[in-house]
N, C-alpha and C positions, 0 to 999 in steps of 0.2 A: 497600462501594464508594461513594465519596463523588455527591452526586446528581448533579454535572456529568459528571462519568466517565460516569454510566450514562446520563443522557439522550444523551452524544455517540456511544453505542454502537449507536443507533437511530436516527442519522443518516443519509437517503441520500445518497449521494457515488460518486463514480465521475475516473477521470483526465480531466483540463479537455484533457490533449492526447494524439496520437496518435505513440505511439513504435516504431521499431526494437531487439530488443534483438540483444547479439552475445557470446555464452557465449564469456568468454577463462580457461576455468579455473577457478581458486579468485574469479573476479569475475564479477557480469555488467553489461555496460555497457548502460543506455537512453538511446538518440539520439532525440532529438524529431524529428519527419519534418510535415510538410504544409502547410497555409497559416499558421495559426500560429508554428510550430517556431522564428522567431527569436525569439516575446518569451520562452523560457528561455535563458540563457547557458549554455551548456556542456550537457556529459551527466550522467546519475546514475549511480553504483555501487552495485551492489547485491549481497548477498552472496547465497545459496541461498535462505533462509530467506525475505529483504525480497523477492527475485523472486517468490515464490508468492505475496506479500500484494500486491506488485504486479500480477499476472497478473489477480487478483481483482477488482483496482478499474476493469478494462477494461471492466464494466460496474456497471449501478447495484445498489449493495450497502449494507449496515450493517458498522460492526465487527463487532456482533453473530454477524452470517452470516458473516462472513470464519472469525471464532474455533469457529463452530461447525463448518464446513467442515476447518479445519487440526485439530478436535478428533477428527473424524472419520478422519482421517490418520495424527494420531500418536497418541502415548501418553500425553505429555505431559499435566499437570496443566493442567487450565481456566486455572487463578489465573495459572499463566507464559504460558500464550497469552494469553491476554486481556491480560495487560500488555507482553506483547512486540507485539502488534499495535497497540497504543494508542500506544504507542513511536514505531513506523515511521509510521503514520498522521499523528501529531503531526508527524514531520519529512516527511511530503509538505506536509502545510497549508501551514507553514512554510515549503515551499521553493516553494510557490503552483502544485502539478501536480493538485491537489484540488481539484474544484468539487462544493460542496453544496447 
């Protein structure tokens, strides 16, 4: 694991806003809700998987802990959690719903 991957693993971070979600199925949609909720455009989709790393980040956590929580759940290999959360975490940053 390259050394930036793993110091960002033991990041705390948690969601910068507070959301509605609305299970439509095979999606799930989160609406940003409160005093902030207009500086994001739009809502997020999110498929099963990104909801539970979502659900995680409502409060303050590491990837670290996330990966070990979902490791805990399923069966799945470390190596694909740990790089499917790094994944999704990457594109909150990115879409600026992560404050660290």
């Amino acid at each position: 694991m390259p050394f930036l991957k793993y110091a960002e693993a033991f990041l705390i971070m948690k969601l910068k806003y507070l959301f509605e979600s609305v299970d439509m199925g095979d999606e799930i949609i989160a609406v940003p809700v409160g005093d902030n909720a207009s500086e994001i455009r739009g809502v997020i989709k999110l498929n099963k998987e990104g909801f539970e790393i979502f659900e995680l980040l409502k409060y303050e956590t590491t990837e670290a802990a996330i990966v070990d929580t979902l490791c805990a759940k399923y069966e799945n290999r470390r190596e694909q959690l740990t790089d499917y959360v790094h994944k999704i975490i990457h594109t909150f940053t990115e879409v600026g719903i992560i404050a660290e």
